[in-house]
C-alpha positions as CSV (number, residue, x, y, z in Angstrom):
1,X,43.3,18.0,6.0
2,X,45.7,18.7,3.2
3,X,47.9,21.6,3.6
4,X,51.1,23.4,2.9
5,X,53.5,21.5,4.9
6,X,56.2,24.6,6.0
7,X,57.8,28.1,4.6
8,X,59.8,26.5,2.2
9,X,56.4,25.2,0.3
10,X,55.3,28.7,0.8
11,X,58.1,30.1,-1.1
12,X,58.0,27.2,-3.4
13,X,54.4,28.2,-4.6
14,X,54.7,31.8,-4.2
15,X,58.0,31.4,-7.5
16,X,55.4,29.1,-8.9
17,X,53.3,31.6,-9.4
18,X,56.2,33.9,-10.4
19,X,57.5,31.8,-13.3
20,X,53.8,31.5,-14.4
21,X,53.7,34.8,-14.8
22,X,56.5,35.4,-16.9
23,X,54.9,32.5,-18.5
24,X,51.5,33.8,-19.2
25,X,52.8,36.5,-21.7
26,X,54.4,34.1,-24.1
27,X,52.8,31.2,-23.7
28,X,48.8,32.1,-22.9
29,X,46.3,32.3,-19.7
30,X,46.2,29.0,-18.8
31,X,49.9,28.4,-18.4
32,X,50.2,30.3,-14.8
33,X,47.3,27.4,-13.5
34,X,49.1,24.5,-15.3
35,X,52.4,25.6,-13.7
36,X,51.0,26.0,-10.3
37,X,49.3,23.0,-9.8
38,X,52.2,21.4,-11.4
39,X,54.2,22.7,-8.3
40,X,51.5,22.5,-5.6
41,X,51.5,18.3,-6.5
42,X,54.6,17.7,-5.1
43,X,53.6,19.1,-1.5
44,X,49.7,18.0,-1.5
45,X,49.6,14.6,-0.8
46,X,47.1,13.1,1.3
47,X,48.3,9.4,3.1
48,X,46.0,9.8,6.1
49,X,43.0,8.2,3.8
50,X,45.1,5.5,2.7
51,X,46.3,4.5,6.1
52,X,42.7,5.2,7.9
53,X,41.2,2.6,4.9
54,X,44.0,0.0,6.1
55,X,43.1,0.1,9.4
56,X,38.9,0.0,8.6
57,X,39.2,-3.5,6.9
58,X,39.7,-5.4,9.6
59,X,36.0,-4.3,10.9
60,X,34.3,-4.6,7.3
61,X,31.5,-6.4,7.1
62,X,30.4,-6.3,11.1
63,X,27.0,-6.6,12.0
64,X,25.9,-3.3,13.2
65,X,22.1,-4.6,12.5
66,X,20.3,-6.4,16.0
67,X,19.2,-10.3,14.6
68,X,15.6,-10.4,13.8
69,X,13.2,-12.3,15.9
70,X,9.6,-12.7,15.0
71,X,7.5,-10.8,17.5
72,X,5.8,-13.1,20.1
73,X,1.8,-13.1,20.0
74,X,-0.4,-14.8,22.4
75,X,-2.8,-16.9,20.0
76,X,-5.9,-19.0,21.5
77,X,-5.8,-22.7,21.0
78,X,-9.1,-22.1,19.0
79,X,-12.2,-19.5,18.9
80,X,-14.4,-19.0,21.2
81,X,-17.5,-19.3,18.9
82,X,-16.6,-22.8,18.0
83,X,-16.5,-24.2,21.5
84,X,-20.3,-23.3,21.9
85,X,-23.3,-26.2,21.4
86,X,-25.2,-24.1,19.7
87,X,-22.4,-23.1,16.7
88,X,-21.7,-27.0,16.9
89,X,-25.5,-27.6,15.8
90,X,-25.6,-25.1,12.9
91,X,-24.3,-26.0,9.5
92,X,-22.6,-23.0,9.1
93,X,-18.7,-23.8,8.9
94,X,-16.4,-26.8,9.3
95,X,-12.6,-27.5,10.0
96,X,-10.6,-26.9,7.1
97,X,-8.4,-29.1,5.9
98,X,-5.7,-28.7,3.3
99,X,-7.6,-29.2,0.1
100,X,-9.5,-26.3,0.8
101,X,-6.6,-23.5,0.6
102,X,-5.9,-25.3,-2.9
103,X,-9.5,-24.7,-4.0
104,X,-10.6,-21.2,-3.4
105,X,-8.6,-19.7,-5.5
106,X,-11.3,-17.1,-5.7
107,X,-13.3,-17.2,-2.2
108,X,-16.2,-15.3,-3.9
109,X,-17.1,-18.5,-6.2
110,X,-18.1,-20.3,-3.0
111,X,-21.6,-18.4,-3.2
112,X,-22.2,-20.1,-6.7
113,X,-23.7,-16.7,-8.0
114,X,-22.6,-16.3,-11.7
115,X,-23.2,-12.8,-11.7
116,X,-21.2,-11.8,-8.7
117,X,-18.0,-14.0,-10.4
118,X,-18.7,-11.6,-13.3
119,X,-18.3,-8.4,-11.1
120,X,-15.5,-9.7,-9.5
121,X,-13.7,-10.3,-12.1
122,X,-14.1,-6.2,-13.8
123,X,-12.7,-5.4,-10.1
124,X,-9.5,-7.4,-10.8
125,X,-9.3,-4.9,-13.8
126,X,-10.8,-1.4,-13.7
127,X,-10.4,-1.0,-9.8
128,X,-8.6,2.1,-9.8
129,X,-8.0,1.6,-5.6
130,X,-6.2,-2.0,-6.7
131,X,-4.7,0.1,-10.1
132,X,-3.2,2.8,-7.3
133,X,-2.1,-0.2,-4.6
134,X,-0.2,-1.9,-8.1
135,X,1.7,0.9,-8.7
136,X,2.7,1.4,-5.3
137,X,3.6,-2.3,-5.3
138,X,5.8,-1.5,-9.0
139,X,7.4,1.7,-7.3
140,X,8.4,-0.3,-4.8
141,X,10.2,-2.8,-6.5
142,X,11.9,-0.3,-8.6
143,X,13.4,0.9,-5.8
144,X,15.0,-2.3,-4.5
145,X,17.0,-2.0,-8.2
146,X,17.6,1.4,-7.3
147,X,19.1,0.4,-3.5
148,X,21.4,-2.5,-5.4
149,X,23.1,0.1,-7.5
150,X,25.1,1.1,-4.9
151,X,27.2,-2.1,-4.8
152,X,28.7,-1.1,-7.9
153,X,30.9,2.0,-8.8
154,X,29.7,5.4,-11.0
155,X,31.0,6.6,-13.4
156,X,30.2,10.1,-14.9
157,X,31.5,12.3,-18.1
158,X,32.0,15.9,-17.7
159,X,33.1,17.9,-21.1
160,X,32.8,21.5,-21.2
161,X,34.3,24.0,-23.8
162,X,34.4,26.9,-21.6
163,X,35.3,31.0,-23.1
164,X,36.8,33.1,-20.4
165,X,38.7,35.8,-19.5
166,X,39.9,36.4,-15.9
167,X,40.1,39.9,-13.9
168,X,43.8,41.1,-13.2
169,X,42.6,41.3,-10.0
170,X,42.4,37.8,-9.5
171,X,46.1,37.6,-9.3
172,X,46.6,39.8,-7.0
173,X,48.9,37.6,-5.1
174,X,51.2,38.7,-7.9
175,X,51.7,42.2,-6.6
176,X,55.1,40.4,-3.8
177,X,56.5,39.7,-7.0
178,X,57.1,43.3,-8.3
179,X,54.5,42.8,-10.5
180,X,51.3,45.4,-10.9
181,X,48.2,44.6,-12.7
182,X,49.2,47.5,-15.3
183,X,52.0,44.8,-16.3
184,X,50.2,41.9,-17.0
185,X,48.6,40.8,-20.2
186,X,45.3,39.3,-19.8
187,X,43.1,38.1,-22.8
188,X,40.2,35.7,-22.9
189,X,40.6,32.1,-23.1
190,X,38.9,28.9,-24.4
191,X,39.1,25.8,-22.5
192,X,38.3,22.4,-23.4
193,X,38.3,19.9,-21.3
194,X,36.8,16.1,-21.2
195,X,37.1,14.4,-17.9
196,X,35.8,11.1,-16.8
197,X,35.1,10.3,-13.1
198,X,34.9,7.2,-11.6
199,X,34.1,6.4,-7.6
200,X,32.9,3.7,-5.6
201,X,31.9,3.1,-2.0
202,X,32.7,-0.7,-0.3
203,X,30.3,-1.7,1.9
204,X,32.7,-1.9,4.9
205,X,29.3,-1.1,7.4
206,X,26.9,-3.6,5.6
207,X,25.4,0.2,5.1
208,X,24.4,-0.9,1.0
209,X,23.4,-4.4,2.1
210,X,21.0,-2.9,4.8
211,X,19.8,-0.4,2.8
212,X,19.2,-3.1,0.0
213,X,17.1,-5.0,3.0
214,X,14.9,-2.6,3.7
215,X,14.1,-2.1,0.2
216,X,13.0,-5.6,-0.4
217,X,11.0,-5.7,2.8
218,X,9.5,-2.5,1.7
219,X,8.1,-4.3,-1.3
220,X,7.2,-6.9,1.1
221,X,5.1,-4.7,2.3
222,X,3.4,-3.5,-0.7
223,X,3.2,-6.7,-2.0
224,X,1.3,-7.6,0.9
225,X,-1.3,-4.0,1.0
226,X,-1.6,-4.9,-2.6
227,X,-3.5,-8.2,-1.6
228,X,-4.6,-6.4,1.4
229,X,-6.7,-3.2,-1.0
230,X,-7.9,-6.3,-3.2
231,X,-9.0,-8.3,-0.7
232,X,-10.9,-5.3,1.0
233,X,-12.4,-4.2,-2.7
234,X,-13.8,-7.6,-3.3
235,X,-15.5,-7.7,-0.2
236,X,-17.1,-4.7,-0.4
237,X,-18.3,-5.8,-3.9
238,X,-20.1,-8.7,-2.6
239,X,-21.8,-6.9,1.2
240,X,-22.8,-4.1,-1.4
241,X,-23.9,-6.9,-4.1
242,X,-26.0,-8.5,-1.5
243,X,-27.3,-5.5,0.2
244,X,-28.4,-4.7,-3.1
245,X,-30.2,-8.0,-3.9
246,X,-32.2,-7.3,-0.3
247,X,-33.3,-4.6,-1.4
248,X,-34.9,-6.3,-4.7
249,X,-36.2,-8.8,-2.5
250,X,-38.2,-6.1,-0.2
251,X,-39.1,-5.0,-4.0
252,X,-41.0,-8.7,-4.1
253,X,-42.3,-8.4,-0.9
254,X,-43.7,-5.2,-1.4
255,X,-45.1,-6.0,-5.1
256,X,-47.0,-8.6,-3.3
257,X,-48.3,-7.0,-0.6
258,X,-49.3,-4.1,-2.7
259,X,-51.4,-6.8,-4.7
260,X,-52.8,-8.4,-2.1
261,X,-53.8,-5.0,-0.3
262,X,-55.4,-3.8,-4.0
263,X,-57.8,-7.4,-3.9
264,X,-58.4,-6.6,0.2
265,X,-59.8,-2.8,-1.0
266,X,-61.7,-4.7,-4.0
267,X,-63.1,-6.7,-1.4
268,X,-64.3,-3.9,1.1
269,X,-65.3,-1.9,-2.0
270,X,-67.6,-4.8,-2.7
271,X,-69.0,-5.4,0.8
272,X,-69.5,-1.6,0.9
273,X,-71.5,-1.6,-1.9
274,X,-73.5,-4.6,-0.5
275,X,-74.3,-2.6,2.5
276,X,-72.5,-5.5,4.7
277,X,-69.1,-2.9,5.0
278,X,-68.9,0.9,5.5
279,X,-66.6,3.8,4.1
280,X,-64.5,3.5,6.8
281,X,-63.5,0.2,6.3
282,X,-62.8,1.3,2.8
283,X,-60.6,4.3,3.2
284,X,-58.7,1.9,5.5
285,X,-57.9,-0.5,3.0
286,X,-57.2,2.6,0.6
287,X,-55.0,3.4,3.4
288,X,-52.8,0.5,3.4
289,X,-52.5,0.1,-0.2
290,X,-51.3,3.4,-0.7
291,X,-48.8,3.3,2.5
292,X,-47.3,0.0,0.9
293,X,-47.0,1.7,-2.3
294,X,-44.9,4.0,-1.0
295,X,-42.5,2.0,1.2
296,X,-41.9,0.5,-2.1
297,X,-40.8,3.5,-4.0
298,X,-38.7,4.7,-1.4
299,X,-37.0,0.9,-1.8
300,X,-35.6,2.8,-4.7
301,X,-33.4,5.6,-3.2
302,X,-31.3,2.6,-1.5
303,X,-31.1,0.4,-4.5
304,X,-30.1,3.0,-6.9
305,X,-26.8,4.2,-4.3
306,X,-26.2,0.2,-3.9
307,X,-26.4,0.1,-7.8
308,X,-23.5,3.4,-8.2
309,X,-21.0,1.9,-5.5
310,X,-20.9,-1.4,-7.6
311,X,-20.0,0.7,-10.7
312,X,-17.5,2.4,-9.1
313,X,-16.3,-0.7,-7.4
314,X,-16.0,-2.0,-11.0
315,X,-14.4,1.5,-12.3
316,X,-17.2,2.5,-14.6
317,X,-19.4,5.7,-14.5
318,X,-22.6,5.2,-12.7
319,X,-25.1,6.1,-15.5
320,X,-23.2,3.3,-18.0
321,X,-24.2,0.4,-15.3
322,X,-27.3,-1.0,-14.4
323,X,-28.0,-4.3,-12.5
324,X,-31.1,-6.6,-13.0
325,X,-33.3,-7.0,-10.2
326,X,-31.8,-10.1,-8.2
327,X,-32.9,-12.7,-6.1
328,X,-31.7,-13.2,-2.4
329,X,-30.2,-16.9,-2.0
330,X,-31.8,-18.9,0.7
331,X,-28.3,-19.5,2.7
332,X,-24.7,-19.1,2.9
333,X,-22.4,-21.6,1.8
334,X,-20.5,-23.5,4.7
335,X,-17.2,-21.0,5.5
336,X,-13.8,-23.9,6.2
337,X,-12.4,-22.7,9.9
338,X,-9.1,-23.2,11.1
339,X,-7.4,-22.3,14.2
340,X,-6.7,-19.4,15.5
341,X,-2.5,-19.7,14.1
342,X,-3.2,-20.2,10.9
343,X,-5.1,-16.7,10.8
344,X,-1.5,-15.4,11.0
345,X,-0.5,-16.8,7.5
346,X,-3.8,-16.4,6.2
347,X,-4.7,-12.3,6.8
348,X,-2.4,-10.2,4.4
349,X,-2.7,-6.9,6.4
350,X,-1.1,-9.1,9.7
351,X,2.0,-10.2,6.7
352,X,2.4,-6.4,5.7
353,X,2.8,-5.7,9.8
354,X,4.9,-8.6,10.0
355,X,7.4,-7.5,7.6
356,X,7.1,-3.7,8.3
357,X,8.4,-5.1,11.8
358,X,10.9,-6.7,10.0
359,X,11.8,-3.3,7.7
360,X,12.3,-1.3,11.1
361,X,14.7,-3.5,12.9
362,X,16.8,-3.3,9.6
363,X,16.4,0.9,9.8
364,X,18.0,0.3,13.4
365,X,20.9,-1.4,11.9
366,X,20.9,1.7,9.1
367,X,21.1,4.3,11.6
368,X,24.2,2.5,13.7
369,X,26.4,2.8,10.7
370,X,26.4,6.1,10.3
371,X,28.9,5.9,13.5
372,X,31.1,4.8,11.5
373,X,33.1,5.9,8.8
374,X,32.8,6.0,4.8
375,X,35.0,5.3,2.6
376,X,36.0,6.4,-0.9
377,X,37.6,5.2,-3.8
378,X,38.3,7.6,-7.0
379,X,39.9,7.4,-10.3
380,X,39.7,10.2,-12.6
381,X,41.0,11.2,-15.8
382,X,40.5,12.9,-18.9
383,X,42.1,15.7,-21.0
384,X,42.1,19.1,-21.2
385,X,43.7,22.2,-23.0
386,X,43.7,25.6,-24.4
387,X,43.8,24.4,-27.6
388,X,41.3,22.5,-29.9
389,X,43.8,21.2,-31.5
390,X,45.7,19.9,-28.9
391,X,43.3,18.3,-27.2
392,X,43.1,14.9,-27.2
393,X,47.1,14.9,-27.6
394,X,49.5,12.8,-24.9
395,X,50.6,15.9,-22.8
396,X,46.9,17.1,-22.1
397,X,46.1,14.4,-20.2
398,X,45.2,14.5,-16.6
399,X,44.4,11.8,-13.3
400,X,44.2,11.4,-10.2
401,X,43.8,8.2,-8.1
402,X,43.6,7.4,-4.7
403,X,40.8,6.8,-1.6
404,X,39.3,9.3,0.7
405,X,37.7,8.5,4.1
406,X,34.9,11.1,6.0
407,X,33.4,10.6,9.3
408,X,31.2,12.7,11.4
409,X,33.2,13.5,15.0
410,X,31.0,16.0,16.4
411,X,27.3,16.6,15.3
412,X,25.0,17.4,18.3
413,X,23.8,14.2,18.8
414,X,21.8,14.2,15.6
415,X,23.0,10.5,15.1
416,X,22.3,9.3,18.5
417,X,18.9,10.5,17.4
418,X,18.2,9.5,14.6
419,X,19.5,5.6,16.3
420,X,17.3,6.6,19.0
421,X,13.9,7.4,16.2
422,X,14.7,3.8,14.2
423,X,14.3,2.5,17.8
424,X,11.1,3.8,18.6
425,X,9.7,3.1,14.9
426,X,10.5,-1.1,15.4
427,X,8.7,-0.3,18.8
428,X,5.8,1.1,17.0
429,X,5.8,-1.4,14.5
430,X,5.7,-4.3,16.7
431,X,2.7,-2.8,18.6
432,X,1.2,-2.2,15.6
433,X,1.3,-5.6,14.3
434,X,0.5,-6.6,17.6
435,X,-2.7,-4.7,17.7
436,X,-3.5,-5.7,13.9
437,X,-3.6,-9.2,15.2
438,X,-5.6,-8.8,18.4
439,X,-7.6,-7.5,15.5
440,X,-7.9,-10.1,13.4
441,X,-9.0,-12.6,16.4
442,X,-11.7,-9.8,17.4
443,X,-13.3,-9.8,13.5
444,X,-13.1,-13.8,13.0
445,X,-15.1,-13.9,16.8
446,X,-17.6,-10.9,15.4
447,X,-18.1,-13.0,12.4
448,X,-18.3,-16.3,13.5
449,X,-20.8,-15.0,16.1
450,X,-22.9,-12.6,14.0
451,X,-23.5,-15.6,11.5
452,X,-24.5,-18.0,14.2
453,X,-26.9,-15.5,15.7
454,X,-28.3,-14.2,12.5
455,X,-29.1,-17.7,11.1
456,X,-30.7,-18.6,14.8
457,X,-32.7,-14.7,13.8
458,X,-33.8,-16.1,10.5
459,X,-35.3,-19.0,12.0
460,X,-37.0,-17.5,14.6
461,X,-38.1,-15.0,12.5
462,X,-39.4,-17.0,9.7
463,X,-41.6,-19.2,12.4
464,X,-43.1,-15.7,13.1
465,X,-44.1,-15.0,9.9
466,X,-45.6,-18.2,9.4
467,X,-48.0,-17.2,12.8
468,X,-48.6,-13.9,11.5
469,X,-49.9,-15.2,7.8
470,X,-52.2,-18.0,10.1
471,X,-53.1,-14.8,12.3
472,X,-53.9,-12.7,8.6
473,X,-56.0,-15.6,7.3
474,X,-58.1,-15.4,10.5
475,X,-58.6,-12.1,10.6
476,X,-59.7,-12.0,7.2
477,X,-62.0,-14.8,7.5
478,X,-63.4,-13.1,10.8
479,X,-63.9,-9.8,8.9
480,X,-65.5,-12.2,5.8
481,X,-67.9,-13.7,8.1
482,X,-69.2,-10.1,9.6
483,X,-67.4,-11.7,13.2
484,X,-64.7,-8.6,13.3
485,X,-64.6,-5.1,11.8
486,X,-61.9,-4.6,9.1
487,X,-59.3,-2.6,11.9
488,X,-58.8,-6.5,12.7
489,X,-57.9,-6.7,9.4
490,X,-55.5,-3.8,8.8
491,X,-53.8,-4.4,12.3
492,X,-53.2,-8.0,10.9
493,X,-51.7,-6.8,7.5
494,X,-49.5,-4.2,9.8
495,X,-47.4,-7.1,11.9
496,X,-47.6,-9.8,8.9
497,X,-45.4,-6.9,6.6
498,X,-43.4,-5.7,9.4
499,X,-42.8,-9.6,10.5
500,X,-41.4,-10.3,6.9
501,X,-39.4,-7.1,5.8
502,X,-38.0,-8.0,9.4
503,X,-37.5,-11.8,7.9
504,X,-35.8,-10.5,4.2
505,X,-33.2,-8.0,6.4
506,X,-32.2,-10.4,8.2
507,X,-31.5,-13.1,5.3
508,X,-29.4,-10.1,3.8
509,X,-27.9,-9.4,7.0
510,X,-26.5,-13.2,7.0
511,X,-25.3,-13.0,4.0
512,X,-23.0,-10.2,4.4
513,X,-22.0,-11.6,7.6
514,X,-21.2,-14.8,5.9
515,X,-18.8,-12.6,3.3
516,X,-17.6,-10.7,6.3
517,X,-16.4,-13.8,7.8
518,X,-14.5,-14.8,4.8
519,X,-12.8,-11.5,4.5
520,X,-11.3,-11.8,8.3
521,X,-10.3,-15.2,7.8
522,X,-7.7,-13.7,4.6
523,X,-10.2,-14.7,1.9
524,X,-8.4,-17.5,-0.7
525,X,-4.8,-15.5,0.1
526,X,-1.5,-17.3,1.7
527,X,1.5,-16.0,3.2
528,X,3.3,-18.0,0.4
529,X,2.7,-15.3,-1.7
530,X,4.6,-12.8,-0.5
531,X,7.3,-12.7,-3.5
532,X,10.9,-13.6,-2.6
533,X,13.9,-11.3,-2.9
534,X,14.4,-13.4,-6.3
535,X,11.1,-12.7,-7.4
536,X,11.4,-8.8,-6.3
537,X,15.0,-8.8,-7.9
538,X,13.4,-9.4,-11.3
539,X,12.8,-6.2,-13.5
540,X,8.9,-6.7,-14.2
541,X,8.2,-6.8,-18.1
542,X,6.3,-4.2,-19.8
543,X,3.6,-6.9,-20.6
544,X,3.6,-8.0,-16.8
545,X,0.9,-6.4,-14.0
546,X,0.3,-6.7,-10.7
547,X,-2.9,-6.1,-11.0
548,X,-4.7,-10.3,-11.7
């Protein structure tokens, strides 16, 4: 700390302020400041700075930050589904190979549905989730420019034209003099003054270059939730696309039943009025066709809310979209496998945990250097007088120069915990991208297994159906021949409609397993496209999006 260094300075300041007294009368109100500091600059001199910066440069440029190492997961040689004889005997998936990465640039194109590709493609642009997750992304970014601007110095401009006029009793200090505030003349005063100030910080600690780390991991990170949100919208599209086109298909299923219930009650309308039926029998067909009618209005409710979530999937207002009725296709297209490792470069949200690992071991290195101390360098300069028309002259000119050094001795710990937090944070992280893995595994096993069970379902199911129609027929013919009474019939037309709504869900159900599956295996995306810090570097053009 800077102070007066004995008596003699004392005195020295104290006829300082005498002479600028004396001075004040003839010569203005600023004199008595000039004069002082004039006399105060030969005993305020600071070397302590200078000598502490010396000594700091031998230890510039340590490594206060631990070295990064991966975190270690235990991955399976390969999933258990595969291994099974009965996943080996359905066509269902193969082994990738390398050609198929290159191919699916858009996994949703594998299903051959033109009018899915055409949805898909309004979610790349009016999403407002992957709009939102874009601008995180471009925020991000920015703020890696924003973290590099501290390797360079600032400099600022200050002018002021300032009208004042001081107390008498501000110079009270006067009074040892002899003086009184009676005897001195103070009047208002205009200053002008224009000075420029430059400082800059080295990065003795590696405090910038850390800093400047975690900002490009951060928009690691968002690059990565970016691909994460659009990999999770486009998903949802397609389960909600083919939820919707089960529902059309129960819509067939229950226009034709309805149809053939409507010739059943012709039928037994007929034989009723031949005498060989009763009323009965016909208020049970009436019965049935009416029932069936209704299960397929209510098939409405359910399409409609399908119908709304694509719009806003797509970003439009539910009463601008409508969707053609759509047919259900007959199987899902063969899903390329790898091995469990390559789930790791393939899943975006396990690449965002990666590198959020990777952003808290460099917030450990962050919080060490504030243990150490930081250090200044300052230039400053400008001019400044009483006069306007003196003020840009030789002899109003003022500086200063020279480096200034502050650390933190004693603060209560606070650093040790804040070191301690950015410990337990890179703890937390690597659990969480522990457990976001384990998770991964868990959703490419629920897949793998809900599409072999599901297609084994359909086939059972649709040799079911097939016994219940030959079961209908007989009933019918039965009930034709006078053999059975008409409950035959309706009991019949009960399991035959239950047997193949039973038969449609599950072909839906299939189908969204087979889109679930490709969402856990990463969909088309690569870990190779996490942008490099020369990518992230790169100001983004006004023309340029994130969004594809």
């Amino acid at each position: 700390m800077c102070t007066l260094a004995s008596r003699e300075d004392a005195a020295q300041w104290i006829t300082a302020r005498e002479s600028a007294s004396r001075h004040r009368r003839d010569s203005g109100p600023m004199a008595p400041r000039m004069e002082v500091g004039k006399a105060l600059r030969v005993r305020f001199t600071c070397p302590a700075a200078a000598v502490l910066a010396f000594l700091a440069l031998p230890l510039a440029g340590c490594h206060v930050a631990p070295p990064y190492v991966k975190p270690k997961i235990e991955i399976p040689p390969s999933y258990k589904e595969l291994r099974s004889p009965s996943s080996q005997a359905l066509p269902l998936w193969k082994q990738s190979e390398p050609k198929d990465d290159a191919v699916r640039t858009s996994w949703w194109e594998v299903f051959n549905d033109t009018e899915l590709n055409e949805l898909q493609e309004k979610v790349n642009i009016s999403n407002q989730n992957i709009s939102a997750a874009a601008a995180s992304y471009l925020a991000a970014r920015a703020s890696i420019r924003e973290a590099r601007s501290h390797y360079y110095p600032t400099l600022t401009v200050d002018s002021s034209i300032i009208n004042s006029r001081p107390s008498p009793g501000q110079f009270g200090g006067l009074r040892a003099t002899g003086l009184s505030n009676a005897t001195l003349s103070v009047t208002s005063y205009t200053n002008y003054s224009l000075p420029a100030m430059a400082s800059w910080e080295p990065d003795l600690w590696n405090r910038v270059r850390l800093s400047t780390r975690k900002s490009y991991l951060a928009a690691q990170v968002s690059a990565a939730d970016l691909e994460n949100v659009r990999l999770a919208t486009h998903a949802e599209l397609a389960v909600t696309y083919y939820e919707l086109c089960g529902q059309d298909a129960l819509k067939e299923l229950l226009d034709s039943t309805v149809a053939s219930y409507r010739e059943a009650l012709e039928l037994v309308r007929a034989q009723n009025r031949a005498g060989v039926s009763n009323e009965e029998a016909v208020a049970s067909a009436e019965t049935q066709l009416r029932a069936a009618e209704a299960q397929r209005t209510k098939i409405g409710v359910l399409r409609a809310q399908y119908e709304h979530a694509i719009a806003l999937l797509i970003g439009k207002p539910s009463s601008e979209f409508a969707l053609s009725p759509r047919l259900l296709k007959a199987n899902p297209p063969q899903t390329p496998v790898g091995i469990p490792s390559d789930l790791l470069e393939r899943r975006p949200d396990v690449a965002a945990a990666e590198r959020a690992v990777a952003q808290a071991n460099a917030q450990i290195g962050l919080a060490r250097t504030a243990f150490f101390p930081s250090l200044f360098l300052g230039v400053s300069g400008g001019f400044g007088n009483p006069s306007i028309s003196d003020w840009f002259t030789w002899p109003a000119r003022f500086w200063s120069v020279g480096p200034a050094m502050a650390h933190t001795l004693i603060d209560g710990g606070a650093r040790r915990a804040i070191a301690d937090q950015a410990r337990a944070a890179y703890e937390q992280a690597v659990a969480n991208y522990q457990q976001i893995v384990l998770t991964a595994f868990q959703q490419v096993e629920d897949g793998l297994s809900a599409l072999r069970i599901l297609s084994l379902a359909v086939d059972q199911q649709d040799a079911a159906v097939r016994a219940a129609e030959r079961n209908f027929e007989a009933a019918m013919i039965r009930y034709k021949a006078g053999l059975d009474p008409y409950l035959n019939v309706i009991n019949a037309q009960i399991l035959l409609l239950n047997i193949q709504q039973n038969a449609v869900a599950f072909r839906a159900e299939r189908m969204v397993a087979s889109v679930q599956l490709i969402k856990a295996l990463g969909g088309s995306w690569n870990r190779s496209e996490i942008p490099s810090p020369q990518e992230l570097r790169a100001k983004p053009s006004r023309d340029s999006s994130p969004v594809k």
